[in-house]
C-alpha positions as CSV (number, residue, x, y, z in Angstrom):
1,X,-166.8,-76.3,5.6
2,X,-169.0,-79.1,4.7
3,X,-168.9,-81.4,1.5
4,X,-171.9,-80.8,-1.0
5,X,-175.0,-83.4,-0.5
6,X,-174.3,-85.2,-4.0
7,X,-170.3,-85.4,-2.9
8,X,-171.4,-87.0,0.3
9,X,-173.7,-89.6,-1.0
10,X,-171.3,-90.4,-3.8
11,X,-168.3,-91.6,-1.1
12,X,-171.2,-92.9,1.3
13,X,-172.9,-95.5,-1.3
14,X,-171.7,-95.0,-4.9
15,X,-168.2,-95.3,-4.7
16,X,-168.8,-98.8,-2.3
17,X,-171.4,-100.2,-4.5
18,X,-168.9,-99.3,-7.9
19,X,-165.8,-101.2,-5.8
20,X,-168.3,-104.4,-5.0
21,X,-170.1,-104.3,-8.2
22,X,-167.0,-104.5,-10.5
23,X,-164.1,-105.8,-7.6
24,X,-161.8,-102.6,-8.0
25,X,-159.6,-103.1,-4.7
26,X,-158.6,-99.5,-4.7
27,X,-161.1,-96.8,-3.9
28,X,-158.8,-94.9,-6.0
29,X,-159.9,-96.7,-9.5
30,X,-163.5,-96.2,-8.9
31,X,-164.3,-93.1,-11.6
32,X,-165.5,-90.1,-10.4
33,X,-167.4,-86.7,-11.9
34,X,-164.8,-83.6,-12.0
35,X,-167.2,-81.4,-13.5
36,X,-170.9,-81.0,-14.6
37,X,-171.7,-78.3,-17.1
38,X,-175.3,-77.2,-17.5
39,X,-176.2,-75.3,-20.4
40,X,-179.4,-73.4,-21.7
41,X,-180.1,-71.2,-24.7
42,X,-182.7,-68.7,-24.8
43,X,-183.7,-67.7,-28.1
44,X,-186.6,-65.6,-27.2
45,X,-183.9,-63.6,-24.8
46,X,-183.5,-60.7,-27.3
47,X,-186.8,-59.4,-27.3
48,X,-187.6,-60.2,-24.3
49,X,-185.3,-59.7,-21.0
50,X,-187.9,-61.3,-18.5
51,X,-187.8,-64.4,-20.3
52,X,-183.8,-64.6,-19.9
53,X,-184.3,-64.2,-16.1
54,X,-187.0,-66.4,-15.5
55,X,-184.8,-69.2,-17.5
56,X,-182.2,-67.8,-15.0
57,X,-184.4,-68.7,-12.2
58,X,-185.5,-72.2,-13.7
59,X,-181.8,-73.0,-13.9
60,X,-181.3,-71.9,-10.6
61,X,-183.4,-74.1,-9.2
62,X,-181.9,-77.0,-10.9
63,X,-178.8,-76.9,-10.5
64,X,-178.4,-74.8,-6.7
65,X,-176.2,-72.1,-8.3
66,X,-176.6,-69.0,-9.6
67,X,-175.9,-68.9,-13.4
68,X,-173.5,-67.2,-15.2
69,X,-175.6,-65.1,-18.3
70,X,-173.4,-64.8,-21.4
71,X,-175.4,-62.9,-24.0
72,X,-174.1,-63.5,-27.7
């Protein structure tokens, strides 16, 4: 299986530049994203359900996943 673009790019070119930039000697020290949380509330959702699934669809787009819908 193959590592995610973003994962790729940051051990290519992020983490090198980091270790230069501030002299970390240890690829280890450089920090790194564990998770990224994307969030969007709907308020119109309760009248309408075609406006909850074209946010769904939005969000989708962003973030290359399909979202979880919670309805509160």
């Amino acid at each position: 299986m193959s590592k995610p673009r973003l994962q790729d790019y940051y051990e290519t070119t992020v983490r090198p530049a980091l270790m230069e930039e501030f002299g970390y000697a240890n690829p280890m020290q450089v920090p790194r994203l564990d998770k990224i949380v994307v969030n969007m509330g709907v308020g119109e959702g309760t009248q309408d359900a075609k406006k909850v699934d074209a946010a769904a669809a939005e969000l989708s787009a962003i973030a290359g996943q399909r979202p979880v819908i919670t309805r509160a």
